[in-house]
C-alpha positions as CSV (number, residue, x, y, z in Angstrom):
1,X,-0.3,3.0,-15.8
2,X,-3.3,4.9,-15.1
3,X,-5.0,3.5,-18.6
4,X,-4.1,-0.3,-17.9
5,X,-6.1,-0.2,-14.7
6,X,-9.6,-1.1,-13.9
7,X,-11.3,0.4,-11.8
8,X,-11.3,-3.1,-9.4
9,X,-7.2,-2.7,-9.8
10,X,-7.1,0.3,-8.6
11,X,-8.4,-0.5,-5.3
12,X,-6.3,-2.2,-1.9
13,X,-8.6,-3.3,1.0
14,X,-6.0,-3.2,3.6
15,X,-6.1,-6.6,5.9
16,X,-4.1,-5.0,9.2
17,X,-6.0,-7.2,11.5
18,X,-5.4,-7.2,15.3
19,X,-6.0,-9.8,17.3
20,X,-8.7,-9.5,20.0
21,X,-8.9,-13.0,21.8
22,X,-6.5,-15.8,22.4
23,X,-4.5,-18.0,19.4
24,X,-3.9,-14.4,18.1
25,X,-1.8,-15.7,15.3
26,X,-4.3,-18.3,14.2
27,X,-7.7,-15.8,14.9
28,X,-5.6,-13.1,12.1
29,X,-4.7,-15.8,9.3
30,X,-8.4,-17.0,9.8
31,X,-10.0,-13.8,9.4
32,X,-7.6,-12.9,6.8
33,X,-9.1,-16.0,4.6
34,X,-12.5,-15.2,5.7
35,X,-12.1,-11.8,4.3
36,X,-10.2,-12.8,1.1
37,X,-13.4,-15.1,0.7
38,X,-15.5,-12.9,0.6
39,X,-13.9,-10.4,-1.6
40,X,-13.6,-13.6,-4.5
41,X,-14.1,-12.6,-7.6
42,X,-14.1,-8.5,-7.0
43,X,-10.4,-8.6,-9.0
44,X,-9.4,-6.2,-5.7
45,X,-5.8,-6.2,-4.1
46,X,-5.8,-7.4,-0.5
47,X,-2.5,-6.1,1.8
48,X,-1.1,-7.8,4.3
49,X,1.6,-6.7,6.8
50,X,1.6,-7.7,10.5
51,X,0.1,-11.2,9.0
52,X,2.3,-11.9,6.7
53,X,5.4,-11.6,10.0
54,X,3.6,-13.6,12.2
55,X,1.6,-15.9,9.5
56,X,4.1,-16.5,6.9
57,X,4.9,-16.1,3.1
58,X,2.5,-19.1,2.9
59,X,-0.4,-17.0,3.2
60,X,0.5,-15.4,0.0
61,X,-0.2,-18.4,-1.9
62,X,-3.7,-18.8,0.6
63,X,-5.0,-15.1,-0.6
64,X,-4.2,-15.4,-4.6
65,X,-6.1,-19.3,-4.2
66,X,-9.2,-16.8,-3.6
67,X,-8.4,-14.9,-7.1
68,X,-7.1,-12.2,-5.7
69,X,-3.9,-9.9,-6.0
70,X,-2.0,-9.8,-2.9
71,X,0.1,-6.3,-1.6
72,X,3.0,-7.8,0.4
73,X,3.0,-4.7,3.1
74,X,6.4,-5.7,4.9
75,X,8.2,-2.0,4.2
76,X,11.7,-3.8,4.3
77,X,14.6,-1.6,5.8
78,X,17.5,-3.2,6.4
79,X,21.2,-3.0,4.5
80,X,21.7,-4.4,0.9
81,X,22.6,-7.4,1.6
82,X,19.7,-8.1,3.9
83,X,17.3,-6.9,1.7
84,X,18.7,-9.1,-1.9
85,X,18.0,-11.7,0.6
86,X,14.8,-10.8,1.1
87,X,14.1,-10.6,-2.4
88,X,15.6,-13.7,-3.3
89,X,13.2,-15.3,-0.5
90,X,9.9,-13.3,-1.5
91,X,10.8,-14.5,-5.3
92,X,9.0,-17.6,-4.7
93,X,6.0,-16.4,-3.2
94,X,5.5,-13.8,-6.0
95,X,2.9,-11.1,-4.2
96,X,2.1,-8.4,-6.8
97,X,2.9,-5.4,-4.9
98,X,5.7,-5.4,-2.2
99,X,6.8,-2.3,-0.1
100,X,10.4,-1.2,1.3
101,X,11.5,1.8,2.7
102,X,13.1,5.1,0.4
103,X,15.0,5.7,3.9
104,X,17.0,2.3,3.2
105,X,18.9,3.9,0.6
106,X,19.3,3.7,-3.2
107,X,21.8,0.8,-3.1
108,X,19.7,-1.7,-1.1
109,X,16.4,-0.9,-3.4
110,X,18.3,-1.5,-6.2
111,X,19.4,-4.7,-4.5
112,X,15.5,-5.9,-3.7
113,X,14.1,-5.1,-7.4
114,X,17.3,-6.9,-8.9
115,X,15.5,-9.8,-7.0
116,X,12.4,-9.2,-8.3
117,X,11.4,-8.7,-11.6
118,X,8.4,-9.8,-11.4
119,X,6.8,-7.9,-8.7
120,X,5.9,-4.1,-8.6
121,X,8.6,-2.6,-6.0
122,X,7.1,0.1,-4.1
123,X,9.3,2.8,-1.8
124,X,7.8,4.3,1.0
125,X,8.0,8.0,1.0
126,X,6.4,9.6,4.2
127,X,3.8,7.4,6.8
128,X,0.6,9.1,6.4
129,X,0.1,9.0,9.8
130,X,2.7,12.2,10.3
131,X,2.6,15.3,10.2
132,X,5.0,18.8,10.1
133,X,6.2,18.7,13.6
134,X,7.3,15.0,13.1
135,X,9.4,15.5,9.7
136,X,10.9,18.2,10.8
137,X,11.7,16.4,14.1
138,X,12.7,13.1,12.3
139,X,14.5,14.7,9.0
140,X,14.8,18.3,10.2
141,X,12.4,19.2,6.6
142,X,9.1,20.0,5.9
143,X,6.8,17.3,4.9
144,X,6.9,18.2,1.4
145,X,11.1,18.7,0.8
146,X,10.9,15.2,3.0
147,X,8.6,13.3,0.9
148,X,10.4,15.0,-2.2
149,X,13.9,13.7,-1.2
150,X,12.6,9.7,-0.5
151,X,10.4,10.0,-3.6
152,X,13.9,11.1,-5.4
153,X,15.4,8.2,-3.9
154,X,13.2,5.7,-5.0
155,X,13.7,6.7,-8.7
156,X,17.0,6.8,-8.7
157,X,17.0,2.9,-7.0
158,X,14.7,2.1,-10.5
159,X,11.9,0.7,-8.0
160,X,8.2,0.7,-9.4
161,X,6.6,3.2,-7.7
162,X,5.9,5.5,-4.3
163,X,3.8,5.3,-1.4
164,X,2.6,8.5,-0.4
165,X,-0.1,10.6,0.7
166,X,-2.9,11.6,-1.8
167,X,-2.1,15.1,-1.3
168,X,1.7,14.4,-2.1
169,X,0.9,13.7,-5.5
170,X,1.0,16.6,-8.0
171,X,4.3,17.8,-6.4
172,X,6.0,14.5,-6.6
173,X,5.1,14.4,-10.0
174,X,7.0,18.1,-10.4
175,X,10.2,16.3,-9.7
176,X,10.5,12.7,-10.6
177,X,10.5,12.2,-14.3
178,X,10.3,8.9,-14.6
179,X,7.0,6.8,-15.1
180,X,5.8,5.1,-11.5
181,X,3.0,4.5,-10.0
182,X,1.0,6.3,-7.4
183,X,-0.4,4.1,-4.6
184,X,-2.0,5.9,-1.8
185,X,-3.3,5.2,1.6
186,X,-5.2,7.8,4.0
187,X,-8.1,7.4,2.4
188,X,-11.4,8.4,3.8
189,X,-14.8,7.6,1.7
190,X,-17.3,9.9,3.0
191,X,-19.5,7.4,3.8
192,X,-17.2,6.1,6.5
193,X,-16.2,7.3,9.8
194,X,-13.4,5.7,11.3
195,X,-13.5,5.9,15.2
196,X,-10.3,7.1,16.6
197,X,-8.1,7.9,13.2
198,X,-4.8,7.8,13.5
199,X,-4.1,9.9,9.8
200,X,-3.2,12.7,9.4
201,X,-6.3,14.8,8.9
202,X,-4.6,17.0,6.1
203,X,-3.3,14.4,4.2
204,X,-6.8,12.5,3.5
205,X,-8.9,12.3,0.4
206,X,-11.7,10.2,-0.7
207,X,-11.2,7.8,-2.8
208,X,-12.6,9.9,-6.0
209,X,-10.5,13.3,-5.2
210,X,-7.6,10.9,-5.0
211,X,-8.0,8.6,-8.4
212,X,-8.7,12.6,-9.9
213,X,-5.4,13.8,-8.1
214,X,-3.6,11.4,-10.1
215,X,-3.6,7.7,-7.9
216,X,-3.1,4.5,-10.0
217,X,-4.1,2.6,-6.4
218,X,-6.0,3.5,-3.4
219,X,-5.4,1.7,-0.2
220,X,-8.6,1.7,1.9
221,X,-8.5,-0.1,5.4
222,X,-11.0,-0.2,8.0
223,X,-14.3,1.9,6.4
224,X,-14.1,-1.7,4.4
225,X,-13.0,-4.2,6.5
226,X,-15.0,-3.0,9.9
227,X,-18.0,-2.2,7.5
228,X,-20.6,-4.9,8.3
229,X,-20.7,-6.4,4.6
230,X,-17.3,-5.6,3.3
231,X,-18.1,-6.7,-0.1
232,X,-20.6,-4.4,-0.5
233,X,-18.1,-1.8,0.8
234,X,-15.9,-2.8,-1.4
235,X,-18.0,-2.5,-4.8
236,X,-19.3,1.0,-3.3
237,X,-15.8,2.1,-3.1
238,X,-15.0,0.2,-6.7
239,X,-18.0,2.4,-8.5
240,X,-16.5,5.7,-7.0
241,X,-12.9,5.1,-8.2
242,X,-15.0,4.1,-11.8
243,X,-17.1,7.5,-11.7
244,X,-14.2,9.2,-11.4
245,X,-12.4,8.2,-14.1
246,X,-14.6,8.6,-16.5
């Protein structure tokens, strides 16, 4: 996967817009577009989550109008038949990248890719936003046999490929044999400083250290979006990922 890539597909500007006046609904979907408009052309992925819920599937359509690749960030976790329906549904809306959950099981991924042939499934391993205390609180595991297990799961469900910390990387790769892709969040440029983070601060990389630790896609949030030409953020952070793979 890694080869395919360019270094503009390797990057996810992460659209997880709150809303800070009134018409919050409207005020997101608009400054959703306004930053899909300014990103034309750039050949990046834009994710959308909370936007998508409270926007609906329509604004896939709105985003890829803008030439761009859309990451469908809804983490579905529900029981298989909830979540074929959710495929079948999604099907016509055809975002690129869609997450669900390892922690829904084997039998309902299975049940959301058979939907979807045509979009990359990705499982959700461990939130980056946790750390020890809260695996072993939530799983009773360490973050690493935790993220190992989901990671495990989501092979055996035959879905596209993990979500997981940068630093999760080399050891996932220790276990799961079969070819997916990499797609990491919890990255930091250093050029960025993100006022009250809420990652986990040993879970980070920049975006170079990550594409070098073996990422096929980097999901960078808010040192692009609250920078005050995101565009330019964007190309910044699109030069990196291409230094380091050369």
């Amino acid at each position: 996967m890694q080869k395919t890539l360019t270094p503009a597909q390797r990057l996810i500007v992460a659209a997880d817009l709150k809303p800070t006046g009134p018409n919050g609904r409207e005020w997101v979907r608009a400054q959703v577009l306004a930053l899909a408009d300014s990103l034309e052309g750039t050949g990046v992925y834009l994710k959308v989550n909370s936007a998508l819920r409270a926007c609906g599937y329509d604004l896939i359509g709105e985003i890829q109008s803008r030439g761009l690749r859309v990451f469908a960030d809804l983490k579905l976790f529900d029981i298989v038949e909830t979540l074929s329906t959710d495929g079948v549904l999604l099907r016509e809306f055809k975002p690129e990248l869609l997450t669900t959950v390892c922690v829904a099981g084997v039998t309902a991924m299975q049940a959301l890719k058979a939907e979807l042939p045509d979009t990359e499934v990705l499982g959700v391993t461990v939130l980056t936003s946790l750390k020890l205390v809260d695996t072993q609180e939530m799983f009773r595991a360490t973050m690493e046999a935790s993220v190992m297990k989901f990671a495990l799961l989501a092979e055996a469900a035959g879905v596209d490929g993990l979500i997981c910390a940068p630093t999760d990387i080399a050891f996932i790769q220790s276990v799961v044999k079969r070819p997916m892709t990499f797609n990491t969040p919890a990255i930091r440029p250093t050029w960025a400083i993100v006022h009250g983070d809420d990652q986990n601060p040993d879970r980070i990389m920049t975006p170079a250290k990550a594409i070098k630790a073996g990422a096929d896609r980097i999901v960078v949030g808010r040192p692009i979006v609250k920078a005050g030409k995101p565009r330019d953020a964007v190309m910044r952070t699109i030069e990196e990922i291409r230094a380091a793979m050369a």
